[in-house]
Structure formats: structure tokens, C-alpha cells
C-alpha positions in Angstrom: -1.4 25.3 17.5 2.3 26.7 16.6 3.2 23.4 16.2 0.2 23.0 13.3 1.4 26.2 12.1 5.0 25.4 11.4 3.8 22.1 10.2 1.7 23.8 7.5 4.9 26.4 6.5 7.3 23.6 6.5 5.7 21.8 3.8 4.2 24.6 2.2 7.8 25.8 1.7 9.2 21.8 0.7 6.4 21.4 -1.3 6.1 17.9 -0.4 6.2 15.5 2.8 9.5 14.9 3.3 11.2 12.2 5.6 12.4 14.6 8.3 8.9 16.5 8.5 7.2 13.0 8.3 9.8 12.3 11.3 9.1 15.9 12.7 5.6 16.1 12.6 4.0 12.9 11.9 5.9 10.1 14.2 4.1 6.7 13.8 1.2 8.4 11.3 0.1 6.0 8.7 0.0 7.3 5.0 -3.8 7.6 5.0 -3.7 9.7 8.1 -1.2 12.4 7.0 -3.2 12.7 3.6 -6.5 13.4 5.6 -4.8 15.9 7.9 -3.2 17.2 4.9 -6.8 18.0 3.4 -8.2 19.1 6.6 -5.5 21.7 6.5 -5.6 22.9 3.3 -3.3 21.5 1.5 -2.8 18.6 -1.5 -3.8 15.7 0.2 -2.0 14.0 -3.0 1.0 15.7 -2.5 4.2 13.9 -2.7 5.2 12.0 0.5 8.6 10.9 0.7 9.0 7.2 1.9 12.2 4.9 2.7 11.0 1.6 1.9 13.3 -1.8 0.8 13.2 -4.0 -2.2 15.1 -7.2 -2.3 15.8 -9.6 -5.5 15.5 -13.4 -4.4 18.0 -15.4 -6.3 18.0 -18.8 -7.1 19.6 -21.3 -9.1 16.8 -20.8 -11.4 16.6 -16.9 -11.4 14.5 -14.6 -9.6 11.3 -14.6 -7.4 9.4 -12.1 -7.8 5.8 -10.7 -6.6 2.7 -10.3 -8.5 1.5 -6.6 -7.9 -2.3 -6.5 -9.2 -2.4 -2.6 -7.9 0.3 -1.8 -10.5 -1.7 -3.7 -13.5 -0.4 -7.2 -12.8 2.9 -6.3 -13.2 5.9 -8.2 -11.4 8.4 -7.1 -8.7 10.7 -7.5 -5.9 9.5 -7.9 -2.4 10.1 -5.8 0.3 7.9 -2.5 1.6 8.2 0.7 3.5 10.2 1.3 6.7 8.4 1.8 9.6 9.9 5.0 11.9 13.6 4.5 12.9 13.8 1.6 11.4 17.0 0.2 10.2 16.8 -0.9 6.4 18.2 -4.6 6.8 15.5 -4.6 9.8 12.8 -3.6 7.4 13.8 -5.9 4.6 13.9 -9.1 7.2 10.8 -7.9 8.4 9.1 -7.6 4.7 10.5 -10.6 3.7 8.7 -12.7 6.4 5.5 -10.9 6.3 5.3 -11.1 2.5 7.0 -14.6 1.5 7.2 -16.4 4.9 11.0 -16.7 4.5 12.9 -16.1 7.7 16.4 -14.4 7.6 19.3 -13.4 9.4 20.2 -9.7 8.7 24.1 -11.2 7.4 22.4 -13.2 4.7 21.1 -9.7 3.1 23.3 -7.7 0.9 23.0 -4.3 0.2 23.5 -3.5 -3.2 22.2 -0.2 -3.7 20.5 3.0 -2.9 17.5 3.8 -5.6 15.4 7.2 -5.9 11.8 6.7 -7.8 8.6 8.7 -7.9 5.2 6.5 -8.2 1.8 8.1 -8.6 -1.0 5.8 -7.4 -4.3 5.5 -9.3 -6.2 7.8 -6.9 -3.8 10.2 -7.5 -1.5 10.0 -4.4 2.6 10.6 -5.1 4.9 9.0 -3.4 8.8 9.5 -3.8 10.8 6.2 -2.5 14.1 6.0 -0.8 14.9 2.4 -1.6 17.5 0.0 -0.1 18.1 -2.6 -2.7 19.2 -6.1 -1.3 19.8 -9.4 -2.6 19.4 -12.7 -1.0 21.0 -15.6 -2.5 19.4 -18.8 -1.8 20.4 -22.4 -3.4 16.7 -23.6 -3.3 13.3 -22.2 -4.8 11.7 -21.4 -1.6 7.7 -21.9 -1.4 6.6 -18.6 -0.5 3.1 -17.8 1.2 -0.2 -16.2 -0.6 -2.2 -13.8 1.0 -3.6 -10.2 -0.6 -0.3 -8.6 0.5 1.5 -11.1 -1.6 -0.7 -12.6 -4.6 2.0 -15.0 -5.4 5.7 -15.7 -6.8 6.4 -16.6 -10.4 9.7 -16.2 -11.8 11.2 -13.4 -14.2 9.3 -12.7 -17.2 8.8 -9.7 -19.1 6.3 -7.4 -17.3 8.7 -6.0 -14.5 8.0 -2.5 -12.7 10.3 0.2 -14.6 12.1 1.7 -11.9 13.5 -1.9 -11.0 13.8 -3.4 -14.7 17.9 -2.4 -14.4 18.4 -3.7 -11.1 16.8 -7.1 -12.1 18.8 -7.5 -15.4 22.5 -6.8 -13.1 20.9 -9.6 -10.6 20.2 -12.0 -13.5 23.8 -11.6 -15.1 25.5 -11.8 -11.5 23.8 -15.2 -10.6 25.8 -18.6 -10.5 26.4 -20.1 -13.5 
């Protein structure tokens, strides 16, 4: 019970979920979970949770793979997902890459490229605020890539790209191989 109590103070007094009380409080807790003890506490149950997830830019000699994301209105973007607890990034971006594309990796052929801090509100009104590790793989092929509902499909760049990554994939674009 103290523990519930100090729970409830610590992110009355953040005002969101943040990665230490997720950590803290929440070890191994799926999103859906600490929203519905959220509720069942009194709180927001859309309240901001804060996430470190990865994203990584496929490169090829042809430009960039990319996802379909039908939850964000058919728009396009990188692959990659959230971290699961203690989970190194380059871990969580080999791991993402399988499970999404069918692409195996080594952890070398990843490059980290950059830290990136976005908020996303979902369409039932749950906020999230991502930690993201930004990676590129380079690859001298156009790799076929699995569908499933994770993972609609691949196309390559075109002009409907999530905002927060639109920068990121215009530097990847201008950095490939000419």
C-alpha cells in the first residue's frame, strides 16, 4: 500500500509516466496495463508516458525503406519500436528490425546517429513522449522485407513521411552513396 501511495505522489508531482517511475513502479508492465491502473487510481489514464523506443533508416542504393503506418493515416516511416526494460538500444533496434522486416543483423552493422525527443498523441487520446535512438543501416541490396499487421509493407521515400522524422530522412537521403 505505501508503495501505491508513493507511486500515485510520484507522478502526481511529474505529471507524467516517466522512464525511471515506469522502471520504479511498473517493471515489465505493458502500456495498456499502466493506463488501466492509472484510471483505477485516479488519475489520467491518457497521461503522458515516457518511452525509449528506436527508429532506424534502411539505406540502399536506391534510397530508403520505409514502413507503411495505417494507425498514423497511411503515412510512411522508419522501422524500429519501443525498448523493452533494460534493454540496450542497438539490442532493441536488431530486435525491431527482425520482428518487423525479417532482416537479421549484427549489432556493428547499426550506426547510431542520433538521440531524438518527440511527443505523439494517439487517436484515443493516449500521449506518449519518445526517447529515440536513431540508426542507420546501410545495405548494397533492396532487401525483401516481410508483411504482417505489425509491418503493412515497404515502399520507398515519397512524400508523406511522419513529421518528427521528415529531417532525419532528408540528412539520410543526402549522405547516401552517390
Amino acid at each position: 500500500m505505501e508503495k501505491k501511495i508513493a507511486a500515485i505522489a510520484d507522478i502526481k508531482s511529474a505529471g507524467r509516466v516517466t522512464t525511471e517511475l515506469k522502471k520504479m513502479y511498473f517493471p515489465g508492465w505493458s502500456f495498456g496495463k499502466i493506463r488501466n491502473w492509472l484510471e483505477e487510481n485516479g488519475l489520467d489514464r491518457h497521461m503522458t508516458l515516457e518511452l525509449c523506443s528506436t527508429e532506424i533508416a534502411i539505406r540502399t542504393p536506391f534510397g530508403i525503406l520505409m514502413q507503411i503506418r495505417p494507425t498514423d493515416h497511411d503515412q510512411l516511416g522508419m522501422w524500429g519500436g519501443v525498448l523493452n526494460d533494460n534493454e540496450e538500444p542497438v539490442d532493441g533496434a536488431v530486435r525491431e528490425l527482425q520482428e518487423e522486416t525479417g532482416i537479421k543483423v549484427e549489432p556493428e552493422q547499426l550506426v547510431l546517429v542520433e538521440e531524438n525527443v518527440h511527443d505523439h498523441e494517439y487517436a484515443n487520446g493516449d500521449k506518449a513522449c519518445f526517447k529515440s535512438y536513431r540508426f542507420k543501416l546501410d545495405l548494397d541490396y533492396v532487401p525483401k522485407v516481410t508483411t504482417d499487421e505489425e509491418s503493412v509493407g515497404a515502399v520507398m521515400v515519397a512524400h508523406i513521411i511522419l513529421d518528427h522524422q521528415r529531417e532525419f530522412i532528408g540528412r539520410m537521403l543526402e549522405d547516401l552513396p552517390k
